[in-house]
N, C-alpha and C positions, 0 to 999 in steps of 0.2 A: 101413656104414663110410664116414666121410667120405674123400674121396681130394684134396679140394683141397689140401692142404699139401704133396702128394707133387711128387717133382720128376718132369720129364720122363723120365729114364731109369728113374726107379721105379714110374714108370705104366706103361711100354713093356716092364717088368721082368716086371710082374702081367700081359699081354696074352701076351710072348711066351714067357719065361722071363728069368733072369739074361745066360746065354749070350749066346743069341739079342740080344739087348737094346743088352749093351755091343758085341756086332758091326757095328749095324744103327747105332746112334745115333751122330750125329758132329756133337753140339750143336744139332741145327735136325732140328724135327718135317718139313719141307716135302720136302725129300729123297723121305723115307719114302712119300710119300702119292704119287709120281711116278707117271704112269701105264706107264710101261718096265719098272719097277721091281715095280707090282704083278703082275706075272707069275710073279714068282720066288716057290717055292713058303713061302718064310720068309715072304713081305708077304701071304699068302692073310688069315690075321688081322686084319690092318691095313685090308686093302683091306674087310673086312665090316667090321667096325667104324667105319672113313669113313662106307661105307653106311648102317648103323645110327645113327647120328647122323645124316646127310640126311636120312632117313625119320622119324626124329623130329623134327626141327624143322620140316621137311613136317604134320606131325601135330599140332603146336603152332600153326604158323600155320593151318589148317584149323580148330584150336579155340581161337584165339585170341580176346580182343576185337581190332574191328576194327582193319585196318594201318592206325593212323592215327601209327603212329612210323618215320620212317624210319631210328630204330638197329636195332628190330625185322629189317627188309628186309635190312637191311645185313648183318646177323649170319648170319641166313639162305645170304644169297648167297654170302658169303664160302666156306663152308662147303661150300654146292654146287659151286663152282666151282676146290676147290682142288685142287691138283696138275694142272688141266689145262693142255697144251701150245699148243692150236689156241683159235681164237676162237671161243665159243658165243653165240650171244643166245636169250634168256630169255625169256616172259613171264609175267607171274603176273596170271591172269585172276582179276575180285574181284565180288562181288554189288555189289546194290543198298544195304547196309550194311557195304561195304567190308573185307567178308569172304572170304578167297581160295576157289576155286572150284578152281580148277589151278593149277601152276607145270610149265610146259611148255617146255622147249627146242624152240622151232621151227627154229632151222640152226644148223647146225657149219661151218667155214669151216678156214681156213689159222691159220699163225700170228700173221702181220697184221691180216687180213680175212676179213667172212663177209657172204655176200650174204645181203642182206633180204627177202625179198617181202611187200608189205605188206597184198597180196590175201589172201595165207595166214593173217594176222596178226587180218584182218577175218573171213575166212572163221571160221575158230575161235572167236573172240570172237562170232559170234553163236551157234554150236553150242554151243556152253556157256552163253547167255544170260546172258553178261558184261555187267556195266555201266561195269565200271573196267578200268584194265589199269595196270599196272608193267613197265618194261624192264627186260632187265639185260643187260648183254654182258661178256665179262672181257674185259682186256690184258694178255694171256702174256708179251708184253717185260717188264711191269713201273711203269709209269705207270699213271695214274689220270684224268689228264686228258682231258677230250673233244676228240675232234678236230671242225675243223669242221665233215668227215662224219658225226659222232655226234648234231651240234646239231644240221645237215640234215635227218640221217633223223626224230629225236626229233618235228621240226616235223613234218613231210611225214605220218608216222604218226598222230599229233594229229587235222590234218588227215582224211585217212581215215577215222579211227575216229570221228571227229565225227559225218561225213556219216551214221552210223548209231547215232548219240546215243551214243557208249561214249565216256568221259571218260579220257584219258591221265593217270594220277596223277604218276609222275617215271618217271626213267631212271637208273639207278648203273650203272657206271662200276667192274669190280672189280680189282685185280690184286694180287696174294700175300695178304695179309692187311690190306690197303687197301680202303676205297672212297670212292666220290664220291657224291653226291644233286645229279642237275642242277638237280632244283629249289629244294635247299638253294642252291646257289649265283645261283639268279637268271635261271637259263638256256633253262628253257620258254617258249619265244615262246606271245604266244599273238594268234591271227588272228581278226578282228573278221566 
């Protein structure tokens, strides 16, 4: 059964029931998927079903042809990253044909900020015998834009992951159902 024509509360209708449904819904999917919220034993459903979907498109990207789209990424992360409150950064480690290997959260942070280490970043990348790598980090406020700290780190990682031939693909940039591609935008320095 197709279900794309259905509207939001009649997808949430078939997940939770009618009840349940018109309780919970109050015009925005985003609410629901909160991480406070998935506690309550009404969101148990919801909150597997987020899961379920991350695990699939986990498994999509794993059998993908290679990430060579970054709407692809974009979709993905959005996904990953939604309803959280605190700042995560991401990596999604890729072979030699640009095929993901892992999508790894290496730190969790505040709601502003999350510290990096970029030893960590290299360490992993070569245990997995990464050739590529992708960042990703959300912003819980709500922007999308990098801050100059983002551009920073982005270079400085570059850097690093170079010195062991692993090539930085981009960086996005995600928050609600937004993202950014810094390297759509121009923003990868790249050091001679």
């Amino acid at each position: 059964m197709n279900h794309s024509h259905y509207t939001n509360i009649e997808l949430l209708q078939c997940i939770l029931g009618t009840r349940a449904a018109k309780r919970l819904y109050r015009g925005t999917l985003h609410p629901l998927f909160a991480p406070e919220v998935k506690q309550k034993p009404a969101h148990h459903k919801l909150a597997a079903a987020h899961e379920l979907v991350k695990r699939w498109m986990a498994e999509e990207l794993h059998n993908a042809v290679p990430l060579t789209s970054p709407a692809a990424v974009a979709e993905y992360l959005r996904v990953l990253f939604a309803g959280q409150e605190h700042e995560t950064f991401v990596t999604l480690f890729l072979n030699s044909q640009n095929r993901l290997i892992a999508a790894e959260e290496m730190f969790r942070g505040t709601l502003t900020q999350t510290a990096v280490y970029p030893r960590e970043i290299v360490k992993r990348a070569l245990q997995l015998n990464a050739a590529s790598a992708i960042f990703a980090h959300n912003h819980p406020s709500g922007g999308v834009n990098p801050s100059p700290a983002d551009i920073h780190l982005t270079d400085f990682l570059k850097q690093a992951l170079g010195m062991v031939d692993i090539v930085v693909l981009d960086h996005f940039v995600v928050a609600g159902g937004k993202s950014m591609s810094l390297a759509d935008r121009g923003l990868m320095k790249t050091r001679e």
